[in-house]
Structure formats: C-alpha cells, structure tokens
DRENDO-1510 file (C-alpha; in Angstrom, 1 decimal, always signed):
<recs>
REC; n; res; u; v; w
REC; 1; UNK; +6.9; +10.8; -6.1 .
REC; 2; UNK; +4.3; +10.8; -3.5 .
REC; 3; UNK; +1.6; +9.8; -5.7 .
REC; 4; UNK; +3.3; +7.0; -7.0 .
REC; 5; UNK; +3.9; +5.7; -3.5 .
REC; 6; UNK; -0.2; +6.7; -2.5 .
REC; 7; UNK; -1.1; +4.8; -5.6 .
REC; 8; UNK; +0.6; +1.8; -4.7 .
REC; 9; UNK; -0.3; +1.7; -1.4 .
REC; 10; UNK; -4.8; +2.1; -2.5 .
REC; 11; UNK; -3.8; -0.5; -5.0 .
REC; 12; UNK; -2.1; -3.0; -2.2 .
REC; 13; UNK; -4.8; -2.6; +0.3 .
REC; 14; UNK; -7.6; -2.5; -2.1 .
REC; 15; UNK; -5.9; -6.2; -3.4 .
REC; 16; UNK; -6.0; -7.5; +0.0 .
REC; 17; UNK; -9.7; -6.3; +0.9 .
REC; 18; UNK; -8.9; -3.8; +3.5 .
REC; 19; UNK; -10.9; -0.7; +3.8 .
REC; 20; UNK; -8.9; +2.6; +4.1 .
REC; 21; UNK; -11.0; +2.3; +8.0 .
REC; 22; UNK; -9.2; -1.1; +8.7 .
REC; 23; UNK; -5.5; -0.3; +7.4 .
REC; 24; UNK; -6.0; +3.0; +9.9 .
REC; 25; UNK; -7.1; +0.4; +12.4 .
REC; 26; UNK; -3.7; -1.7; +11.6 .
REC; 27; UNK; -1.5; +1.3; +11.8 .
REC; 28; UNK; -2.8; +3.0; +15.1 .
REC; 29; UNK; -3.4; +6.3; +13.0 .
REC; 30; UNK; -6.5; +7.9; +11.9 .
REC; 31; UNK; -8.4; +6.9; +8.4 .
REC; 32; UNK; -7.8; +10.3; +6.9 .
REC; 33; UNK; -4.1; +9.7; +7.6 .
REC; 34; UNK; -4.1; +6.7; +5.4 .
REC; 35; UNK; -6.6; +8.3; +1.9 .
REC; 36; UNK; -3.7; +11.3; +2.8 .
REC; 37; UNK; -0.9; +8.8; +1.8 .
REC; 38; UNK; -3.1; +7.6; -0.9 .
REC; 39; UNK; -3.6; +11.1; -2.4 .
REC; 40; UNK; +0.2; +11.7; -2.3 .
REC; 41; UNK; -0.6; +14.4; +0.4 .
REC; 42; UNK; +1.7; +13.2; +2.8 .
REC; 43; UNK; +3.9; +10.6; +2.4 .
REC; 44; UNK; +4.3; +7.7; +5.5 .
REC; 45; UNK; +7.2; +7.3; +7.9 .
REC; 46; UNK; +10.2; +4.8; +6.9 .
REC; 47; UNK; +8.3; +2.3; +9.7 .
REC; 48; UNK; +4.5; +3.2; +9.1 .
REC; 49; UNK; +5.9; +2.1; +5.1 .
REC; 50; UNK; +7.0; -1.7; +6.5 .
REC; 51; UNK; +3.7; -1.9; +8.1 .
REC; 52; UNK; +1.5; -1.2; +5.5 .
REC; 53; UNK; +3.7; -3.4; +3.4 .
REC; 54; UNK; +3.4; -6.1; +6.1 .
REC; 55; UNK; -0.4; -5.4; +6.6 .
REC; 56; UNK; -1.3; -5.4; +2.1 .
REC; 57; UNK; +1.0; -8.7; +2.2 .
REC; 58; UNK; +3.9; -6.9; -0.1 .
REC; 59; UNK; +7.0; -5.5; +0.1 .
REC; 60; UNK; +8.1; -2.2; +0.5 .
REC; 61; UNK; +10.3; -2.7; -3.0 .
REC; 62; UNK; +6.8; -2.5; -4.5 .
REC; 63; UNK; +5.6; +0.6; -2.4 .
REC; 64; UNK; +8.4; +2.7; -3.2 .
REC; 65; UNK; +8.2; +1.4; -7.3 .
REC; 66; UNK; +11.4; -0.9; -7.2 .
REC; 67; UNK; +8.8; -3.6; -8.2 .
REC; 68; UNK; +6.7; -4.0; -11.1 .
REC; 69; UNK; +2.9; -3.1; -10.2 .
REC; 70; UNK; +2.5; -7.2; -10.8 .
REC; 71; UNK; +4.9; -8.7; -8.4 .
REC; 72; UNK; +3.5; -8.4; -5.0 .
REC; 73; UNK; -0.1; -9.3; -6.2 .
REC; 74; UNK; +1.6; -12.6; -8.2 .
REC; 75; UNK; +3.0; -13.5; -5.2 .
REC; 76; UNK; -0.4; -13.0; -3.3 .
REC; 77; UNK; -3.0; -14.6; -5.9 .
REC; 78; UNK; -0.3; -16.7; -8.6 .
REC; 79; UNK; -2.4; -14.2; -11.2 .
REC; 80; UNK; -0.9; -11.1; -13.2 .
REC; 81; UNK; -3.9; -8.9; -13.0 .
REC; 82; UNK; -2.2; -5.3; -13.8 .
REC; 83; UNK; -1.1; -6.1; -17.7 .
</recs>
C-alpha cells in the first residue's frame, strides 16, 4: 500500500515541476523524508498527506488511489497523459 501512495505522490510532484529538494522545502521536513514516501519506506502523516496534495495541486483522493492516475493531472493540464 505504501508504494502505491510513494508512487503517486513522485508522479504528482514530478507533474507540477517540484524537485524532491523543493516539496522537502514546502513541508518543513528533510529531502530524504520525502524520496522515503516515494519509495514506500515510510508512509506520510494524515496532515503532511493534505499538504503534499495542496503543494502537487491534487487531492488526497488521488494520493491514497481513490482517483484514477488521470484525474488530478486533467484537472491541472485539461490533458490525459497516463493512458
């Protein structure tokens, strides 16, 4: 389960142009903290979850796979670039 969540979140941030450095920056926690969550090492806090969501302009829904992997990034570019 954690994977699926790290995987979202590289794929949010990546769509947004953060580096892993700058979401870190965002969050107030170190950069190896956030490739952690990435990896599906750790998995973030209920509130460090709505702020990366807020940050990668998307929805928690879509971090936690209650969302198709198109639906935030539709939202964010009108394109469907995962199909």
């Amino acid at each position: 389960m954690a994977r699926q969540y790290g995987a979202r979140i590289r794929l949010a941030r990546d769509a947004v142009g953060l580096s892993s450095k700058e979401l870190a920056q965002l969050l107030g926690v170190r950069w190896q903290t956030v490739k952690r969550y990435e990896c599906g090492v750790r998995i973030p806090p209920h509130m460090t979850m709505r702020a990366i969501a807020e940050a990668c302009n998307t929805t928690v829904s879509y971090l936690l796979g209650e969302e198709g992997y198109d639906e935030p990034f539709r939202r964010l570019t009108g394109a469907i670039p995962f199909r």
